[in-house]
Structure formats: C-alpha cells, structure tokens
KENUSE-901881 format. One record per residue: residue in one letter; residue number from 1; x, y, z of N, C-alpha, C in turn. Coordinates in steps of 0.2 Angstrom, whole numbers, plus 5000, padded with zeros to 4 digits. Layout:
REM KENUSE-901881
{type = A, seq = NUM, n.X = X, n.Y = Y, n.Z = Z, ca.X = X, ca.Y = Y, ca.Z = Z, c.X = X, c.Y = Y, c.Z = Z}
...
REM end
This chain:
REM KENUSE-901881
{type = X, seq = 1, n.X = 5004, n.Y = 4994, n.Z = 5000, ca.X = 5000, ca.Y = 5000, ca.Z = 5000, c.X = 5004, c.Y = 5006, c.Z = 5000}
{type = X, seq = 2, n.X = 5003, n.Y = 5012, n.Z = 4996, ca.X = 5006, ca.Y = 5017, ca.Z = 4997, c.X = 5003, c.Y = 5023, c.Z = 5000}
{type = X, seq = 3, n.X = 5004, n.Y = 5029, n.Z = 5004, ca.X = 5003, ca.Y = 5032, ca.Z = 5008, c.X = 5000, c.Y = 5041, c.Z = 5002}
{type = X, seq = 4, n.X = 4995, n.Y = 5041, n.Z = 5001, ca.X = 4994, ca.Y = 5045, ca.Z = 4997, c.X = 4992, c.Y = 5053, c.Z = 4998}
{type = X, seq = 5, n.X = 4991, n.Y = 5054, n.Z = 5005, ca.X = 4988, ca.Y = 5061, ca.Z = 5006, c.X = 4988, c.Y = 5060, c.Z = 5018}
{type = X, seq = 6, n.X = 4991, n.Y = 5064, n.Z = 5019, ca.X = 4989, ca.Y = 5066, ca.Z = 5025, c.X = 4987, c.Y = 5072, c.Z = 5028}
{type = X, seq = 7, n.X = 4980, n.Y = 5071, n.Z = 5031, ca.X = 4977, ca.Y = 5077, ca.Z = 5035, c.X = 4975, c.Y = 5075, c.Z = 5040}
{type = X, seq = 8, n.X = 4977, n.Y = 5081, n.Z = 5044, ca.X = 4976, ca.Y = 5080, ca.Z = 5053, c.X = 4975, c.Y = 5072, c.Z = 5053}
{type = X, seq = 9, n.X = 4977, n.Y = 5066, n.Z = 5053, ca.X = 4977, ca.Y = 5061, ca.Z = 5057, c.X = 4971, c.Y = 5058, c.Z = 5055}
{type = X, seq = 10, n.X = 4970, n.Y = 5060, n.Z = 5047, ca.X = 4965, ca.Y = 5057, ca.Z = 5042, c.X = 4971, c.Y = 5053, c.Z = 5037}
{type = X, seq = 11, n.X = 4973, n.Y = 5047, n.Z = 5039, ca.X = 4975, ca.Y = 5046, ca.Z = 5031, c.X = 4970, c.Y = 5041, c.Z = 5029}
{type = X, seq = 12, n.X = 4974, n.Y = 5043, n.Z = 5022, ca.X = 4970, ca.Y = 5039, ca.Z = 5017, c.X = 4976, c.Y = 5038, c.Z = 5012}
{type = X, seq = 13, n.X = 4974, n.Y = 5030, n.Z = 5012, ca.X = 4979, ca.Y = 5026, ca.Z = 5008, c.X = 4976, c.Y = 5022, c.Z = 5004}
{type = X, seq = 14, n.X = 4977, n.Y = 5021, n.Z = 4997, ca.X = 4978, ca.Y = 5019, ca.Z = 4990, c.X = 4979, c.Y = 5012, c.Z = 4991}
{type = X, seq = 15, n.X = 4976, n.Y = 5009, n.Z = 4990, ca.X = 4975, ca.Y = 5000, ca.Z = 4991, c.X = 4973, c.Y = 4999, c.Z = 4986}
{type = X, seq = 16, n.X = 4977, n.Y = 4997, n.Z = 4976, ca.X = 4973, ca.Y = 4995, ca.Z = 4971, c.X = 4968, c.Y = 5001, c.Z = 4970}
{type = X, seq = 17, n.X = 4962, n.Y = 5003, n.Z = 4967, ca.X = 4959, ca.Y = 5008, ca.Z = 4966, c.X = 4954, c.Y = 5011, c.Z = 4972}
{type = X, seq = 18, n.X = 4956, n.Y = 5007, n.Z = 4978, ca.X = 4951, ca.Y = 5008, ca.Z = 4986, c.X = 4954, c.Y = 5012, c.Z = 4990}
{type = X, seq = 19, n.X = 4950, n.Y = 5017, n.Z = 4993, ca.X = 4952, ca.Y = 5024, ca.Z = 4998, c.X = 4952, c.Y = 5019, c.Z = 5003}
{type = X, seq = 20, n.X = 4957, n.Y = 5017, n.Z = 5008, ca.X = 4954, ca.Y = 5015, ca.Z = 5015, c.X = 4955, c.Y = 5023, c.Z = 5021}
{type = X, seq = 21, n.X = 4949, n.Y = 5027, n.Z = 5024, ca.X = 4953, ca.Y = 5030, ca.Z = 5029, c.X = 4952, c.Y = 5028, c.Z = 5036}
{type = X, seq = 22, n.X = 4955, n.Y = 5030, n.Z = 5040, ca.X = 4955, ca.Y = 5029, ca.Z = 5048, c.X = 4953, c.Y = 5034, c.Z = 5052}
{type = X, seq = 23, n.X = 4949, n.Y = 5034, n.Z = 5058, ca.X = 4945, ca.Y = 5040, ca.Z = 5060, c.X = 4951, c.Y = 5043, c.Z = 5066}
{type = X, seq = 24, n.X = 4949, n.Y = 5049, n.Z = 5069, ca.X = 4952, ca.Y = 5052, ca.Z = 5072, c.X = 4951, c.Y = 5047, c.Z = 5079}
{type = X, seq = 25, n.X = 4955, n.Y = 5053, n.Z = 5083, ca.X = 4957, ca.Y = 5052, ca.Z = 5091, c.X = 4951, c.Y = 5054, c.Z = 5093}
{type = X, seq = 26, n.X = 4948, n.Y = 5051, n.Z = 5101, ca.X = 4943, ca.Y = 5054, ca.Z = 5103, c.X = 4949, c.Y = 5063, c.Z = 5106}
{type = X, seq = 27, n.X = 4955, n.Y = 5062, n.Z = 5107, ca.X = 4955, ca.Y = 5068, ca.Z = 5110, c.X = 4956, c.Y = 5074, c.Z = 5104}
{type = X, seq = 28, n.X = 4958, n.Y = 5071, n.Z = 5098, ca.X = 4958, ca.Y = 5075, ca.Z = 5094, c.X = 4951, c.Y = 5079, c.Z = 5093}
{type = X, seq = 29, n.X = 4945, n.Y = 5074, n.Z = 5093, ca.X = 4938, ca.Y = 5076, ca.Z = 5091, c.X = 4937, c.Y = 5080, c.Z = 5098}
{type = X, seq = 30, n.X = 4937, n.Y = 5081, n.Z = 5103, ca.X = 4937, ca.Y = 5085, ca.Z = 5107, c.X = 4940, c.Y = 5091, c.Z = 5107}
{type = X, seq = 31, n.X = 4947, n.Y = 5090, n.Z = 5103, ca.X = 4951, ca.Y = 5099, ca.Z = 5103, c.X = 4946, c.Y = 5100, c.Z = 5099}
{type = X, seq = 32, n.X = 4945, n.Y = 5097, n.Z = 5094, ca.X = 4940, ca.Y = 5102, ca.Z = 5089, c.X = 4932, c.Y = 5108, c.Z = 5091}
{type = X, seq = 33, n.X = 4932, n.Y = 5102, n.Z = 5097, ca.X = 4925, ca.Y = 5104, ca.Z = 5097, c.X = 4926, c.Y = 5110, c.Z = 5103}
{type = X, seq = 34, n.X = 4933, n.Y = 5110, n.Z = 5107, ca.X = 4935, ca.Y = 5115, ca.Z = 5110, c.X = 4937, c.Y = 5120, c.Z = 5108}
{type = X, seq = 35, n.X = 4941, n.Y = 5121, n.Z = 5102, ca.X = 4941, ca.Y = 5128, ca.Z = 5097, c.X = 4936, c.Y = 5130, c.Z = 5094}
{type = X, seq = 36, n.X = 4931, n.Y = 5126, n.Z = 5094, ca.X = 4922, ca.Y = 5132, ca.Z = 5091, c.X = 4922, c.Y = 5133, c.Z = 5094}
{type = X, seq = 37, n.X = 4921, n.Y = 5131, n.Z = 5103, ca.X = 4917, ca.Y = 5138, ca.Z = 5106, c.X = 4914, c.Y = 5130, c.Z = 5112}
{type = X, seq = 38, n.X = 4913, n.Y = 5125, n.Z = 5112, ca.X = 4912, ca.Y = 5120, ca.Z = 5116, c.X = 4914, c.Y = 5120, c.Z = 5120}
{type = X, seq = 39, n.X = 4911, n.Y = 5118, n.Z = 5127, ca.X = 4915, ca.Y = 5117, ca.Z = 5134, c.X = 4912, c.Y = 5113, c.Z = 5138}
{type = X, seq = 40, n.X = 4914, n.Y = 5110, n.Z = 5142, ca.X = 4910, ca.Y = 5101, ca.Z = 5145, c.X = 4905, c.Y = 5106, c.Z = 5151}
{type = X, seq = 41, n.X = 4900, n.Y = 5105, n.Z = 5150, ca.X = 4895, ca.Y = 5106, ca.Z = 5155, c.X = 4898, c.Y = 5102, c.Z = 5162}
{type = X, seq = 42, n.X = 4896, n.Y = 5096, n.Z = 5160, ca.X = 4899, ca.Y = 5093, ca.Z = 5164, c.X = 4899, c.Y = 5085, c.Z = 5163}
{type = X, seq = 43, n.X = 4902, n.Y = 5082, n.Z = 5167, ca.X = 4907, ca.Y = 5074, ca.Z = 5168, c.X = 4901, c.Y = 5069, c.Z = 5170}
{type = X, seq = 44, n.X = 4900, n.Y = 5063, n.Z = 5166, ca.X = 4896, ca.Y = 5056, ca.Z = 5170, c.X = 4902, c.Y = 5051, c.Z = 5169}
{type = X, seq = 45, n.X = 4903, n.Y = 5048, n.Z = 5174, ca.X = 4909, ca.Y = 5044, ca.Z = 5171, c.X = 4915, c.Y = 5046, c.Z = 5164}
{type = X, seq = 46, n.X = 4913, n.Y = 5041, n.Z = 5159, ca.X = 4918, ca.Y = 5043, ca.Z = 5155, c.X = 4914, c.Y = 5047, c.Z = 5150}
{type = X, seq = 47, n.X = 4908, n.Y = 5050, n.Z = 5151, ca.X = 4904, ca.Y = 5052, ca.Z = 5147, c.X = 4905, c.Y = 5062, c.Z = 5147}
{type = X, seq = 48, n.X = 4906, n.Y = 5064, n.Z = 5144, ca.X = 4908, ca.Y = 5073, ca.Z = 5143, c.X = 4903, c.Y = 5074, c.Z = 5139}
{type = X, seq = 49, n.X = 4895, n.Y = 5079, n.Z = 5143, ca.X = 4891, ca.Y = 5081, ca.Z = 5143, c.X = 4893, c.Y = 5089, c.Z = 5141}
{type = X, seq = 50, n.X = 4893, n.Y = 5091, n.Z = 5133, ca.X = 4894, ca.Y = 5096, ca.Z = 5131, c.X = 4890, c.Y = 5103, c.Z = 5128}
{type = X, seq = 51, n.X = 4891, n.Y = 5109, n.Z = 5129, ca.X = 4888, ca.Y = 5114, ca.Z = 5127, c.X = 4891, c.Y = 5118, c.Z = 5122}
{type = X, seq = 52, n.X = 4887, n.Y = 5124, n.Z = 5121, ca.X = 4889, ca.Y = 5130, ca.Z = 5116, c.X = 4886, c.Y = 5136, c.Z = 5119}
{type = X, seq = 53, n.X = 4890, n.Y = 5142, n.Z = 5117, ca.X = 4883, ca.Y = 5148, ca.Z = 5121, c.X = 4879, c.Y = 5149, c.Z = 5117}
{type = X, seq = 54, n.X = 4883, n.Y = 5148, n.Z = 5111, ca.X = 4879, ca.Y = 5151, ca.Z = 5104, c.X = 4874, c.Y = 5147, c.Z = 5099}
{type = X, seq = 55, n.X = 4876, n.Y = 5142, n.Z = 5101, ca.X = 4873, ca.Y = 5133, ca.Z = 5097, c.X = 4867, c.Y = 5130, c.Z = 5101}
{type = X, seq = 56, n.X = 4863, n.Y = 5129, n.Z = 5097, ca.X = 4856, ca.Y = 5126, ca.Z = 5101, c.X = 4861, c.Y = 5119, c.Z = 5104}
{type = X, seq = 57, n.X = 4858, n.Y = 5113, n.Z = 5108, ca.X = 4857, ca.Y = 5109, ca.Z = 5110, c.X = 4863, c.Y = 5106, c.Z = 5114}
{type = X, seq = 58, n.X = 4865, n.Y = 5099, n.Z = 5115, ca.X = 4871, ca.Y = 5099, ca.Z = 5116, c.X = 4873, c.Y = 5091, c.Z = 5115}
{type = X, seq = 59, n.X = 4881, n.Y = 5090, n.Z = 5115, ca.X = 4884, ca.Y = 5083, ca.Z = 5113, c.X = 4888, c.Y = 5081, c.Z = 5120}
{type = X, seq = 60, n.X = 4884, n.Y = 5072, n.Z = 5118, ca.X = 4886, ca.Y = 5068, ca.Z = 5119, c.X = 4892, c.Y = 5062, c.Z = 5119}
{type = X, seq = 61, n.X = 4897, n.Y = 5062, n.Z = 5123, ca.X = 4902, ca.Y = 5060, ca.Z = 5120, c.X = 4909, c.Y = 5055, c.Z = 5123}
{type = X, seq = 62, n.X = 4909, n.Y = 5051, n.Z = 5124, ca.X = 4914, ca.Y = 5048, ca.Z = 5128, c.X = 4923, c.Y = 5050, c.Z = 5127}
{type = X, seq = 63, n.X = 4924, n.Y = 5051, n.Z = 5133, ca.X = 4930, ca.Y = 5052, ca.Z = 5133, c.X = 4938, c.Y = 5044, c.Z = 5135}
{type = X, seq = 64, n.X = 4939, n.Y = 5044, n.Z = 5131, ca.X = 4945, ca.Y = 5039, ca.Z = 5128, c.X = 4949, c.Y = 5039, c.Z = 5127}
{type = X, seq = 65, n.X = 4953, n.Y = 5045, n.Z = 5126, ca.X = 4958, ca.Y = 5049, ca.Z = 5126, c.X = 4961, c.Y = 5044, c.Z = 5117}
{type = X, seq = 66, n.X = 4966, n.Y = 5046, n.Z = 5117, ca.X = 4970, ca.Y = 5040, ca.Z = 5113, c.X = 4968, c.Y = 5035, c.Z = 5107}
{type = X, seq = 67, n.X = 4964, n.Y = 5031, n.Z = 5109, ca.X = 4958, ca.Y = 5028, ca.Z = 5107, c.X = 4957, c.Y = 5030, c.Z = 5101}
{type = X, seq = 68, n.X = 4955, n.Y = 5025, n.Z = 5095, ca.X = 4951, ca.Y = 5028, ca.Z = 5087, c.X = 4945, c.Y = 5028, c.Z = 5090}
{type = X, seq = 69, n.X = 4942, n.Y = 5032, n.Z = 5086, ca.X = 4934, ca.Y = 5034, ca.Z = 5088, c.X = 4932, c.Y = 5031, c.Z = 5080}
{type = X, seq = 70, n.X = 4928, n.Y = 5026, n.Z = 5081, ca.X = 4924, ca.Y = 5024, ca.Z = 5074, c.X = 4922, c.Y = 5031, c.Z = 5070}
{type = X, seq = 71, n.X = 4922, n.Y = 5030, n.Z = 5063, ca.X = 4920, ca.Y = 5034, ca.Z = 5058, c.X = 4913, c.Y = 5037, c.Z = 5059}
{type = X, seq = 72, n.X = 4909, n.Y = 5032, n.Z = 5060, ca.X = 4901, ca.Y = 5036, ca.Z = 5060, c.X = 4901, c.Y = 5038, c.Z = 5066}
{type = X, seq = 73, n.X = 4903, n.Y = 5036, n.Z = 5071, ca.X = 4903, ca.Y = 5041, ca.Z = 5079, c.X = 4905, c.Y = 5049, c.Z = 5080}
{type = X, seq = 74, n.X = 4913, n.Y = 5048, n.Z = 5073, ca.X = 4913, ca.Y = 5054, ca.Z = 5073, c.X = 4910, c.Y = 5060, c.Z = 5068}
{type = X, seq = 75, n.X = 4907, n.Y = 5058, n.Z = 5062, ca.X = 4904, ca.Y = 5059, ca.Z = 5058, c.X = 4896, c.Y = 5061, c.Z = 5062}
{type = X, seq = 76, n.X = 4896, n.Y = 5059, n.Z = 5067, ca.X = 4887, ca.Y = 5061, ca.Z = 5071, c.X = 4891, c.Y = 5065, c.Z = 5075}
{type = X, seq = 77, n.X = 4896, n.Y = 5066, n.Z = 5079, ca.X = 4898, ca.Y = 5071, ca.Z = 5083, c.X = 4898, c.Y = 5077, c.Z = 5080}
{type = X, seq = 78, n.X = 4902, n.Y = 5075, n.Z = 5075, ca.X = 4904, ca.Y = 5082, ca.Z = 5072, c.X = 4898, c.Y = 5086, c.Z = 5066}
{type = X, seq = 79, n.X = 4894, n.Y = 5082, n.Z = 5066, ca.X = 4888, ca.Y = 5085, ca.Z = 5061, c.X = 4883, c.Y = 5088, c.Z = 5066}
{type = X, seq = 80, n.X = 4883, n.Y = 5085, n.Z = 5071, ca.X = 4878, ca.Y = 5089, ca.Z = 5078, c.X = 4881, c.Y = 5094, c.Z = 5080}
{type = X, seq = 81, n.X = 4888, n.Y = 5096, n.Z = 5081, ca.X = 4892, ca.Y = 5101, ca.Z = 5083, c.X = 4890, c.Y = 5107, c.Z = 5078}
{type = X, seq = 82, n.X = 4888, n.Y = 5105, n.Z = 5070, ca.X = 4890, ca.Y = 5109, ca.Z = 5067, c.X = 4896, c.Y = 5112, c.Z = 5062}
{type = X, seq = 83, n.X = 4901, n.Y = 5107, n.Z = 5063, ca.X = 4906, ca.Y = 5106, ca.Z = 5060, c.X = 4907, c.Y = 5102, c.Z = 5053}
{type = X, seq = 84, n.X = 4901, n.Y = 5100, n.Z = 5052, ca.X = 4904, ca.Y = 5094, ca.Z = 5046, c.X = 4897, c.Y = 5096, c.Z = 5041}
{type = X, seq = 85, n.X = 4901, n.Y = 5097, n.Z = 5035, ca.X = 4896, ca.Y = 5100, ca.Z = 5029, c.X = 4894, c.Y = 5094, c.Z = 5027}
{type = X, seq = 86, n.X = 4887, n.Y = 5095, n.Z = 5027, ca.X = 4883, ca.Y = 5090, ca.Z = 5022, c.X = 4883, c.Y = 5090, c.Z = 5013}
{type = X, seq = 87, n.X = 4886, n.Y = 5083, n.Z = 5013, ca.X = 4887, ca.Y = 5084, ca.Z = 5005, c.X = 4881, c.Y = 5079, c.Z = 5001}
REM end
C-alpha cells in the first residue's frame, strides 16, 4: 500500500483503486470541538456532557483519550456540533 495524502490524522491510503481512511482520536475530536466555542457542561463517568453559548442543543460523547473513535461516531459528533458539511 502506498501512503497518498495526510490530513490532521485522516489518512487515506491507495489499496489498488480503494480509499481506506482511519477515524480520528477521541482527543483530537474533542480539541476540535473546544476551538468552536464547546465546553464540557459537565462529567458522568467517562461520558463529557457538552455545550455552546451560541449553538442550540448539546453533545454527547465519551472520553477515551487515545483511542480511534469509529467513523460514524465521529461523523454524528461532528455533524451535531455543526462542523461537518453535508454533501
């Protein structure tokens, strides 16, 4: 396999004519959502119960630090946050 493109700790790599990607860190997904404007309301075990002042509702999300966080987990975090454009 040869390595074709890196971003933030998305790669995607060229397998024959197949994209494989690998999802982010749960802590990367976290910085992100601390640079818009997010801030942990508050803590249930490993669960980090999130807000905005300026954004309706709020996200749920386990903390795992390290850890890959499956694609669709982060793909729903980050689409509730307001961050991920629908194509």
């Amino acid at each position: 396999m040869k390595k074709v493109q890196v971003c933030f700790r998305l790669f995607i790599v060229e397998s024959g004519n197949k994209y494989i990607t690998f999802a982010m860190k749960f802590s990367e997904v976290l910085r992100k959502l601390l640079r818009d404007g997010w801030f942990v309301q508050r803590q249930e075990g490993s669960h980090l119960i999130m807000r905005h002042p300026m954004k309706k509702g709020q996200i749920v999300m386990t903390n795992h630090g390290r850890m890959e966080m499956g694609k669709g987990l982060e793909n729903k975090i980050l689409k509730a946050a307001g961050l991920k454009m629908l194509i």
